[in-house]
N, C-alpha and C positions, 0 to 999 in steps of 0.2 A: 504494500500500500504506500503510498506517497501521505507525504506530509504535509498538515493542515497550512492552510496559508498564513501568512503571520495578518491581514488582515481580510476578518469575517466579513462575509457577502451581510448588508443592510437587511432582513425580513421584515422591517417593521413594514406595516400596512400604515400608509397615508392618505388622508382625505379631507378636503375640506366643507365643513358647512355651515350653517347658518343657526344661531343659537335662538331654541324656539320658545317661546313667550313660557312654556313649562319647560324650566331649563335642564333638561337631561337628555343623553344623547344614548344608544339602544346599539351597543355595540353586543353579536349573539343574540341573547335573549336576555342579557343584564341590561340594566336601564344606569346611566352613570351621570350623577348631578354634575351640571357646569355650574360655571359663578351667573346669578342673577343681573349683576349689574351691565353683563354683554351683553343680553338679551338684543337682539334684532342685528348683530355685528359678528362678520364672518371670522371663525377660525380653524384653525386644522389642528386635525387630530391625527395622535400618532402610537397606532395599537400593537402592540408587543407582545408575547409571552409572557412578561412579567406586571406590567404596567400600562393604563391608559391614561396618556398626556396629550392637553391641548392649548396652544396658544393662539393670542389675539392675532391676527394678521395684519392690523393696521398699527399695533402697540406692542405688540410684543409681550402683552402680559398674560399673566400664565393664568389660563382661566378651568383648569382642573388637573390634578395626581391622583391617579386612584391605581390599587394594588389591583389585579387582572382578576376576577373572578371567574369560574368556570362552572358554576355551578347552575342549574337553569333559573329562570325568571325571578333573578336578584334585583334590588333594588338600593343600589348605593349611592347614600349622600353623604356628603363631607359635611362634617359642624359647622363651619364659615359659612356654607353654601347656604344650611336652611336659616343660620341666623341672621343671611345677609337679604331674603327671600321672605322671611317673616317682617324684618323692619321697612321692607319695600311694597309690601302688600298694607302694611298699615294696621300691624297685630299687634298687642301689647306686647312691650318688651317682657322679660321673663323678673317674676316677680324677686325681690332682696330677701334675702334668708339672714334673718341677724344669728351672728355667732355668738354665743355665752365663752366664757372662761371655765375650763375645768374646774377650774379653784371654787366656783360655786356649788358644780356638784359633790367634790369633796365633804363640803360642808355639810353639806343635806344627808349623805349619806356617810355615817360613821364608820370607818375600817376596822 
C-alpha cells in the first residue's frame, strides 16, 4: 500500500443558505439552531463528520458550532441561540433567583 498523503482531501460538505425567520437549519434529519439575529442574511455552512459550522457571508460572523449529531430527528439548540430568540420575540427575560449565604442555613439547622 502507498502512503497516506501528508495532506487530506477536504470532505467537508459546503453550502450556502439563507437563515429562515425559524432559525434552524435541517442538516439529515437533525434540525440545528442558527443565531437569531441573521435571520433573512445569507450564510454557509460547512458539515463534517464531527461538526456543523456556519458563517455570515457578508461579516464573517460565526452564526452557529454545533457537535455532529447522528442520531434521527434531533433537535439542537445552543443556549445563546434561544436566549438571543426569546429577547427578540419579546418574552420575559428569565426570572432573578436570589442566592442566601450558607451561613444562614447553618444557623437554622444545628450540626
Amino acid at each position: 500500500m502507498r502512503p497516506l498523503p501528508e495532506a487530506m482531501p477536504d470532505v467537508d460538505r459546503p453550502f450556502v443558505t439563507r437563515v429562515p425567520p425559524d432559525p434552524y437549519v435541517r442538516i439529515d434529519t437533525c434540525d440545528y439552531s442558527l443565531d437569531p439575529r441573521l435571520v433573512g442574511r445569507r450564510v454557509e455552512l460547512r458539515v463534517s463528520q464531527r461538526e456543523i459550522l456556519a458563517a455570515s457571508l457578508d461579516t464573517s460572523e460565526l452564526a452557529c458550532r454545533h457537535a455532529r449529531s447522528f442520531a434521527r430527528h434531533r433537535t439542537i439548540t445552543a443556549l445563546e441561540h434561544a436566549r438571543a430568540l426569546r429577547e427578540l420575540r419579546g418574552a420575559p427575560a428569565e426570572p432573578e433567583v436570589e442566592q442566601r449565604p450558607l451561613t444562614r442555613y447553618d444557623a437554622l439547622i444545628p450540626a
